[in-house]
Biopython code that builds the backbone (N, CA, C, O; Angstrom):
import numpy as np
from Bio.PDB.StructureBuilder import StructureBuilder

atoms = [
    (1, "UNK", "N", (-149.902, 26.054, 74.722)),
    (1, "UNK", "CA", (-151.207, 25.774, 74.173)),
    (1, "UNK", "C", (-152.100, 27.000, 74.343)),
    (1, "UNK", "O", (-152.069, 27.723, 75.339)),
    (2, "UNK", "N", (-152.903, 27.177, 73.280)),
    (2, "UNK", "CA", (-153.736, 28.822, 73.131)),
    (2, "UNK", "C", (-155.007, 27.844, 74.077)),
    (2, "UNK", "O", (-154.968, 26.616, 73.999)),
    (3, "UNK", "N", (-155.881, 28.413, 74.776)),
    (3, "UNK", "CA", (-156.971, 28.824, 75.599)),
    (3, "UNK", "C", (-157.866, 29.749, 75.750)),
    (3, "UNK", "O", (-157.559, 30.887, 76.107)),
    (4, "UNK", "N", (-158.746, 29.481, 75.568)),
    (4, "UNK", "CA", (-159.785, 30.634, 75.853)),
    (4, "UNK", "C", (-160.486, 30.397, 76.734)),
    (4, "UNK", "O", (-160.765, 29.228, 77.000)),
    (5, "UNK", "N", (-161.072, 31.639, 77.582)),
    (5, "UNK", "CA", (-161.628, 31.406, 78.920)),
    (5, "UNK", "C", (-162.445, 32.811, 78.854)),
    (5, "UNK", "O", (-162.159, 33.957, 78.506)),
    (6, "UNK", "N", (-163.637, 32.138, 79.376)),
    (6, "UNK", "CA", (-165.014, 33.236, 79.892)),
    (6, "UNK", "C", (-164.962, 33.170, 81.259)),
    (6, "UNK", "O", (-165.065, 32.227, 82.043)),
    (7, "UNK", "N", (-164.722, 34.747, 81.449)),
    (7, "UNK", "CA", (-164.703, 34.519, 83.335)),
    (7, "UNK", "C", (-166.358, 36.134, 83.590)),
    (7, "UNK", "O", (-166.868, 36.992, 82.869)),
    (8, "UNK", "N", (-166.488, 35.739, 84.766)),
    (8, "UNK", "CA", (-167.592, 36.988, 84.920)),
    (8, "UNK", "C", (-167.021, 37.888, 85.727)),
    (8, "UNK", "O", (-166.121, 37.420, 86.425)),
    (9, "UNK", "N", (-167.273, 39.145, 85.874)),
    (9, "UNK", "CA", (-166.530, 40.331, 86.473)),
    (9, "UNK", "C", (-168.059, 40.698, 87.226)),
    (9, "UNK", "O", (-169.121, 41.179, 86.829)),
    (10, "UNK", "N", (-167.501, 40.157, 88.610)),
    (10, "UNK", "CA", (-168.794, 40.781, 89.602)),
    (10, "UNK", "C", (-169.045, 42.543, 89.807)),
    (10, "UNK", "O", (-168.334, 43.509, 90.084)),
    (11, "UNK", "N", (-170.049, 42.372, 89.589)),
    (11, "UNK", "CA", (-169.969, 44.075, 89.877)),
    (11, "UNK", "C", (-169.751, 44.884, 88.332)),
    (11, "UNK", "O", (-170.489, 45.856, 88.165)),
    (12, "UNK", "N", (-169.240, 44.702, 87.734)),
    (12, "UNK", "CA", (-168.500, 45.940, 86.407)),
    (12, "UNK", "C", (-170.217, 46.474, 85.485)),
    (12, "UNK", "O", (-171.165, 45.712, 85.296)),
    (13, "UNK", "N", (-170.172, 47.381, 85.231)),
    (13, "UNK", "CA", (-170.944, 48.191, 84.796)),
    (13, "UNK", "C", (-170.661, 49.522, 83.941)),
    (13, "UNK", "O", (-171.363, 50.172, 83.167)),
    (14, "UNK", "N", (-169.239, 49.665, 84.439)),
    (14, "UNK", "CA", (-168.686, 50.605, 83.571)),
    (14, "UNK", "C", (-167.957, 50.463, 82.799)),
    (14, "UNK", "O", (-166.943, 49.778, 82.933)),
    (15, "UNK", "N", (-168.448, 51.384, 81.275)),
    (15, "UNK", "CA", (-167.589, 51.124, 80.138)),
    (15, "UNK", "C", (-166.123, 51.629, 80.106)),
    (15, "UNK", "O", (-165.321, 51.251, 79.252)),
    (16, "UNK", "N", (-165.760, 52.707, 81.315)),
    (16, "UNK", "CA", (-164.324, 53.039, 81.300)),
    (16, "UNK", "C", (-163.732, 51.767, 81.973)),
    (16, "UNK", "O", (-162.615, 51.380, 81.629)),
    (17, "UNK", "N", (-164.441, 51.109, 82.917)),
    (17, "UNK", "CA", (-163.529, 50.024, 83.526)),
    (17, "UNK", "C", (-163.290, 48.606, 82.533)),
    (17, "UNK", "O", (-162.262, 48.119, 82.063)),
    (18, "UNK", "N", (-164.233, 48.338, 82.480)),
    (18, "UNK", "CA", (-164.288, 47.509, 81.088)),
    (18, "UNK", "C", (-162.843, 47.716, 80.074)),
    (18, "UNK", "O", (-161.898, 46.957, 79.858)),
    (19, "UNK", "N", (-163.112, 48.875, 79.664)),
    (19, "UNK", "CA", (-161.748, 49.356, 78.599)),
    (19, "UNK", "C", (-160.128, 49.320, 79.347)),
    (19, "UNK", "O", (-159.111, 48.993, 78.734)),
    (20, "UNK", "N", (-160.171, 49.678, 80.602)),
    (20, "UNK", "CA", (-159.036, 49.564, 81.160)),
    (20, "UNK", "C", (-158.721, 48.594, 81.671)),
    (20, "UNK", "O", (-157.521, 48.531, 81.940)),
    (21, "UNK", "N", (-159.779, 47.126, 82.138)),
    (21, "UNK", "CA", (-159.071, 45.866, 82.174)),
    (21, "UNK", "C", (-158.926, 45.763, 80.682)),
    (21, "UNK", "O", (-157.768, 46.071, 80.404)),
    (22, "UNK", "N", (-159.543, 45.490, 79.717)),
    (22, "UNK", "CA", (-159.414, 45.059, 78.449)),
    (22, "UNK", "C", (-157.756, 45.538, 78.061)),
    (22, "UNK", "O", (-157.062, 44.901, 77.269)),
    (23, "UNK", "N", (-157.359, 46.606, 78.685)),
    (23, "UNK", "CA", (-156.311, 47.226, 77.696)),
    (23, "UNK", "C", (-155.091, 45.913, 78.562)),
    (23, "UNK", "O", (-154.328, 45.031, 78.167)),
    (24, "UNK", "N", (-155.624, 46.619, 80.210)),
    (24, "UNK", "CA", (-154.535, 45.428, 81.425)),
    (24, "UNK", "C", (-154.050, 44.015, 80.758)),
    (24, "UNK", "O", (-152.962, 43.467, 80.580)),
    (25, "UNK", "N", (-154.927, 43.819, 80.580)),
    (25, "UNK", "CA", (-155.296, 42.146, 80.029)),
    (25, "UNK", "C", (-154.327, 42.360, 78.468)),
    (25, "UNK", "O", (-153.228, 41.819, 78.345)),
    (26, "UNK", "N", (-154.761, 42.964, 77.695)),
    (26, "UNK", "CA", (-153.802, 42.635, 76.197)),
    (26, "UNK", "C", (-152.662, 43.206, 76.711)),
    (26, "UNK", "O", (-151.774, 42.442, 76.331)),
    (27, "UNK", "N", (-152.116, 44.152, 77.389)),
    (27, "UNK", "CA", (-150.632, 43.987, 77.693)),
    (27, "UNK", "C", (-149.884, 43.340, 78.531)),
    (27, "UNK", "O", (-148.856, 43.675, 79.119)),
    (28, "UNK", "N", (-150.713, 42.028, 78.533)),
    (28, "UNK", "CA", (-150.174, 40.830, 79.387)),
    (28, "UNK", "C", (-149.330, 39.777, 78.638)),
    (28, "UNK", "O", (-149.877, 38.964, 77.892)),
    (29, "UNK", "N", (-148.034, 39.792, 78.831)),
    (29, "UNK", "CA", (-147.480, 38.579, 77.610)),
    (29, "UNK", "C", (-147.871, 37.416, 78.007)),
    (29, "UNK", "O", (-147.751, 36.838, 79.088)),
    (30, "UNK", "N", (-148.393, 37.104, 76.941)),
    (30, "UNK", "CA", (-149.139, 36.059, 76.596)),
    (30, "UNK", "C", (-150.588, 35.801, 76.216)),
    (30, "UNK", "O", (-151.113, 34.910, 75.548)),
    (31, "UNK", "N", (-151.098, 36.929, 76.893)),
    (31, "UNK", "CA", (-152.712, 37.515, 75.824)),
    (31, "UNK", "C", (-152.697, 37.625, 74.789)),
    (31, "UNK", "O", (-152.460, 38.751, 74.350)),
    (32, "UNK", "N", (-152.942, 36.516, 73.857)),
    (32, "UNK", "CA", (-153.379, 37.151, 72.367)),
    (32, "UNK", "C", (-154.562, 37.991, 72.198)),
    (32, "UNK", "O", (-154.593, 38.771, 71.247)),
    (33, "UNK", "N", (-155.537, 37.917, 73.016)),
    (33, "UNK", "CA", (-156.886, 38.684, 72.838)),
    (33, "UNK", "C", (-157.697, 39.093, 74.085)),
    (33, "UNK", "O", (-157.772, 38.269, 74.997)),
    (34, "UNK", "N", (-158.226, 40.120, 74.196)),
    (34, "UNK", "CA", (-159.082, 40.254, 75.095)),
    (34, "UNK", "C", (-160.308, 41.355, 74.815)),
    (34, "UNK", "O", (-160.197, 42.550, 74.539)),
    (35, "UNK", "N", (-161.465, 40.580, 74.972)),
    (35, "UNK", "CA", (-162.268, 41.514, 75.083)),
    (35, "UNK", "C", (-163.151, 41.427, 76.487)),
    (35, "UNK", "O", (-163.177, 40.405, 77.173)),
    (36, "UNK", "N", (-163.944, 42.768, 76.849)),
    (36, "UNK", "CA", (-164.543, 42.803, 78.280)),
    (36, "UNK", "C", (-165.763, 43.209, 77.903)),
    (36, "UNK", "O", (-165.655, 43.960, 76.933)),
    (37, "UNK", "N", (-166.904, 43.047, 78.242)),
    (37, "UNK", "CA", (-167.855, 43.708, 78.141)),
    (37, "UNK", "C", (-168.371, 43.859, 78.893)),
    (37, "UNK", "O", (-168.861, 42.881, 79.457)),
    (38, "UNK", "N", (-168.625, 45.295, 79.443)),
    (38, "UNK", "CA", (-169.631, 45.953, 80.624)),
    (38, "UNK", "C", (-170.279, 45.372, 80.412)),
    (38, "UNK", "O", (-170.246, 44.378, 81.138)),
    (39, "UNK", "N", (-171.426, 45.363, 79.327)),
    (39, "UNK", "CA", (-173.310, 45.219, 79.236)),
    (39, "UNK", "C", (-173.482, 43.803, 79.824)),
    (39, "UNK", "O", (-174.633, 43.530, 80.165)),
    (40, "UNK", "N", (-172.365, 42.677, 80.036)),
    (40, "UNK", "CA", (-173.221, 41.219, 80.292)),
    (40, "UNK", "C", (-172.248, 41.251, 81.580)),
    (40, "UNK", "O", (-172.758, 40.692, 82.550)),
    (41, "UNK", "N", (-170.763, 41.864, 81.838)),
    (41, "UNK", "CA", (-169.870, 41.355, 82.860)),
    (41, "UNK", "C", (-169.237, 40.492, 82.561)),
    (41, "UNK", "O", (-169.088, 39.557, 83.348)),
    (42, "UNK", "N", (-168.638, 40.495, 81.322)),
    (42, "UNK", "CA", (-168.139, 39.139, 80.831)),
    (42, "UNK", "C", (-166.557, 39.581, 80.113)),
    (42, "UNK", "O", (-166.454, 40.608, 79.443)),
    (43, "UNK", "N", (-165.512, 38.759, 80.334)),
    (43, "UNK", "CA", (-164.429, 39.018, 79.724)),
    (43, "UNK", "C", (-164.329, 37.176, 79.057)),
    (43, "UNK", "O", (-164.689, 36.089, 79.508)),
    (44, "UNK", "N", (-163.704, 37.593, 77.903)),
    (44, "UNK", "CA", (-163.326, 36.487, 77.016)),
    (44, "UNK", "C", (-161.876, 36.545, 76.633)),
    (44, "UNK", "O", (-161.547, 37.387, 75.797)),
    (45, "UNK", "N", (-161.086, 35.846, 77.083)),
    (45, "UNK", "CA", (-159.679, 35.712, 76.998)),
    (45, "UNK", "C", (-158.750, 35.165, 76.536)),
    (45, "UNK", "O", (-158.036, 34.546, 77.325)),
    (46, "UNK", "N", (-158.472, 35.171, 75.415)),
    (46, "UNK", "CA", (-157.610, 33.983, 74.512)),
    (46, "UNK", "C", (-156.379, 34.288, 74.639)),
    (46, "UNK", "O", (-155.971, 35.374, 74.226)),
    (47, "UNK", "N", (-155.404, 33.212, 75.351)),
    (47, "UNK", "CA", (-153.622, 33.164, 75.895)),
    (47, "UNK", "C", (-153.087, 31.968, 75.557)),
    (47, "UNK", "O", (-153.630, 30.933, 75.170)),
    (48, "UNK", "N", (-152.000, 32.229, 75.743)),
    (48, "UNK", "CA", (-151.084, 30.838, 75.839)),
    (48, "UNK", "C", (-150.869, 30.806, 77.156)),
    (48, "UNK", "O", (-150.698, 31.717, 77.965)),
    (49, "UNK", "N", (-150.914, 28.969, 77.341)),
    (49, "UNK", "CA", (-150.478, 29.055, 79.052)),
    (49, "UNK", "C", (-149.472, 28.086, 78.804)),
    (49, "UNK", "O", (-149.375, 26.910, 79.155)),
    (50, "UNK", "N", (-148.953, 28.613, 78.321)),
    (50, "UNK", "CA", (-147.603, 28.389, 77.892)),
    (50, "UNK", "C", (-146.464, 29.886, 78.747)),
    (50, "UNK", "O", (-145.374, 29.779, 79.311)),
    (51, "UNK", "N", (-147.026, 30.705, 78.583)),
    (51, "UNK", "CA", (-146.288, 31.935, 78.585)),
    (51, "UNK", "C", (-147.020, 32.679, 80.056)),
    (51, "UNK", "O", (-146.165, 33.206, 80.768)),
    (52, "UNK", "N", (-148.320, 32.777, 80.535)),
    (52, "UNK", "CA", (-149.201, 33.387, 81.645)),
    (52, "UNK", "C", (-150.475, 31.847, 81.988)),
    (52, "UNK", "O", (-150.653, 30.759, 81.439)),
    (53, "UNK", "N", (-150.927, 32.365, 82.838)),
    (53, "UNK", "CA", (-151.729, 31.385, 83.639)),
    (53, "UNK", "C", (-152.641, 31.991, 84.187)),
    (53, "UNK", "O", (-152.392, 33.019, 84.816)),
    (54, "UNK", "N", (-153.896, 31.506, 84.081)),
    (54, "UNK", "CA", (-155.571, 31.656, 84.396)),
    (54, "UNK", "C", (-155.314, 32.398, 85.484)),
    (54, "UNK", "O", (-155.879, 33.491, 85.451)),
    (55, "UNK", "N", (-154.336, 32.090, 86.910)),
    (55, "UNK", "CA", (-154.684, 33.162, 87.975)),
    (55, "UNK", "C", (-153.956, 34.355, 87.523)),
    (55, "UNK", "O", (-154.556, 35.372, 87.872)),
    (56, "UNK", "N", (-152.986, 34.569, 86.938)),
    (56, "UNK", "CA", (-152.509, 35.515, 86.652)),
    (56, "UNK", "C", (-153.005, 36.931, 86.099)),
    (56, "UNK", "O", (-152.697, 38.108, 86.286)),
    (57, "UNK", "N", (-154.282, 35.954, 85.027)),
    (57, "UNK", "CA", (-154.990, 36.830, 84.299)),
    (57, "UNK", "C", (-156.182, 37.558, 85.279)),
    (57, "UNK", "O", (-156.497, 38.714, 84.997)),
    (58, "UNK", "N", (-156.825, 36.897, 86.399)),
    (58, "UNK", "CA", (-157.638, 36.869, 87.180)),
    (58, "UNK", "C", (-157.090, 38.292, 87.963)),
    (58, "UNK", "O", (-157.758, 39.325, 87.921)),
    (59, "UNK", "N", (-155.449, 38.176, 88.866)),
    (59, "UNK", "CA", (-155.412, 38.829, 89.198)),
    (59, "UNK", "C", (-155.068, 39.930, 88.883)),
    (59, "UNK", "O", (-154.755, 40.876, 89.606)),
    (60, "UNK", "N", (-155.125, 39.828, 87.410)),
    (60, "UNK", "CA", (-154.817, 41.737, 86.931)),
    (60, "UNK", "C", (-156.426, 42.289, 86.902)),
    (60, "UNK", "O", (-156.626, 43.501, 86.825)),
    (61, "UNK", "N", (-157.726, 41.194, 86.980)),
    (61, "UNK", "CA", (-158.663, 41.682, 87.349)),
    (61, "UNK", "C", (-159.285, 42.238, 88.609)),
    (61, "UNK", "O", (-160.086, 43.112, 88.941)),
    (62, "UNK", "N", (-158.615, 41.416, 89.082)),
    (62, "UNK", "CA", (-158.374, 41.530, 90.621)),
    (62, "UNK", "C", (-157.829, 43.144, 91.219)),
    (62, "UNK", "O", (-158.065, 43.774, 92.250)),
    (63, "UNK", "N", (-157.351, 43.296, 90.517)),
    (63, "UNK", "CA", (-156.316, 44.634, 90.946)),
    (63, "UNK", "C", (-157.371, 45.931, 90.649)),
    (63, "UNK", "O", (-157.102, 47.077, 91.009)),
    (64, "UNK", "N", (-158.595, 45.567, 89.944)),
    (64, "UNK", "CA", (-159.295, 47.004, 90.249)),
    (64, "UNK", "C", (-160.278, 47.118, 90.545)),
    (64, "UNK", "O", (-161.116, 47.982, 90.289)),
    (65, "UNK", "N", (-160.312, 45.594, 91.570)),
    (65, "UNK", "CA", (-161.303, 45.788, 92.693)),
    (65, "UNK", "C", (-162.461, 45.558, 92.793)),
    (65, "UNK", "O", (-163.324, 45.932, 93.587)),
    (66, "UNK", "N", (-162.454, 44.221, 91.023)),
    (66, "UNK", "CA", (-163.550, 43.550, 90.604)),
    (66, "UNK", "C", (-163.146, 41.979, 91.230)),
    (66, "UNK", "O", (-161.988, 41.561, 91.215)),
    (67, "UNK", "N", (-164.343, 41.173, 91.793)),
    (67, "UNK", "CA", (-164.090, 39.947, 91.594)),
    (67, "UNK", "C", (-164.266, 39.041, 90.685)),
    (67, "UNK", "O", (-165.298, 39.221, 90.039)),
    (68, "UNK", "N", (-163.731, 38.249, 90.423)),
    (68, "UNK", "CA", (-163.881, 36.905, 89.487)),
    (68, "UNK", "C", (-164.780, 35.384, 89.523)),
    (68, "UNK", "O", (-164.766, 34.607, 90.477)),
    (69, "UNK", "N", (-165.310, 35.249, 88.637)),
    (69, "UNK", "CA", (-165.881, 33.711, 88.239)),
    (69, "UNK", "C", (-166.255, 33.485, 87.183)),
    (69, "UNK", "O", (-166.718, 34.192, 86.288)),
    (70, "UNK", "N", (-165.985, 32.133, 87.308)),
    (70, "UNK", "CA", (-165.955, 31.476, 86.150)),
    (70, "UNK", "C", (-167.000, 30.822, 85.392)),
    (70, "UNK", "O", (-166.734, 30.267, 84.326)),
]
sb = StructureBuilder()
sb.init_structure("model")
sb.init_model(0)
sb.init_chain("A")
sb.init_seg("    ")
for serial, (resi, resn, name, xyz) in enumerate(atoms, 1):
    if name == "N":
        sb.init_residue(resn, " ", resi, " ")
    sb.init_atom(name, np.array(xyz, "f"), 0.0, 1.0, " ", f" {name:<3s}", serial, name[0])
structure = sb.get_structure()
């Protein structure tokens, strides 16, 4: 089943970081879409969780040292 999910990225401000989860995130099988946006801290994520799963996606955010909510 496709899903979409708005999560907030504590802290992000930068447009290089922004772009490099955004890229993390679409080469995730099972991301059909991702966009991030510095200016609000907001990533919007459309997957199958069928194929990846909400923490999964979290913790590739996780990995550069941003936290997550939802």
């Amino acid at each position: 089943m496709i899903k979409d999910v708005k999560l907030n990225i504590e802290g992000l401000s930068c447009p290089d970081c922004s772009k490099k989860i955004e890229q993390a995130l679409a080469s995730q099988e099972g991301v059909k879409e991702a966009k991030v946006l510095f200016t609000t801290g907001v990533a919007k994520v459309k997957f199958d969780d069928g194929v990846i799963d909400l923490d999964k996606i979290i913790s590739v955010i996780n990995s550069f040292g941003f936290n997550v909510s939802d």
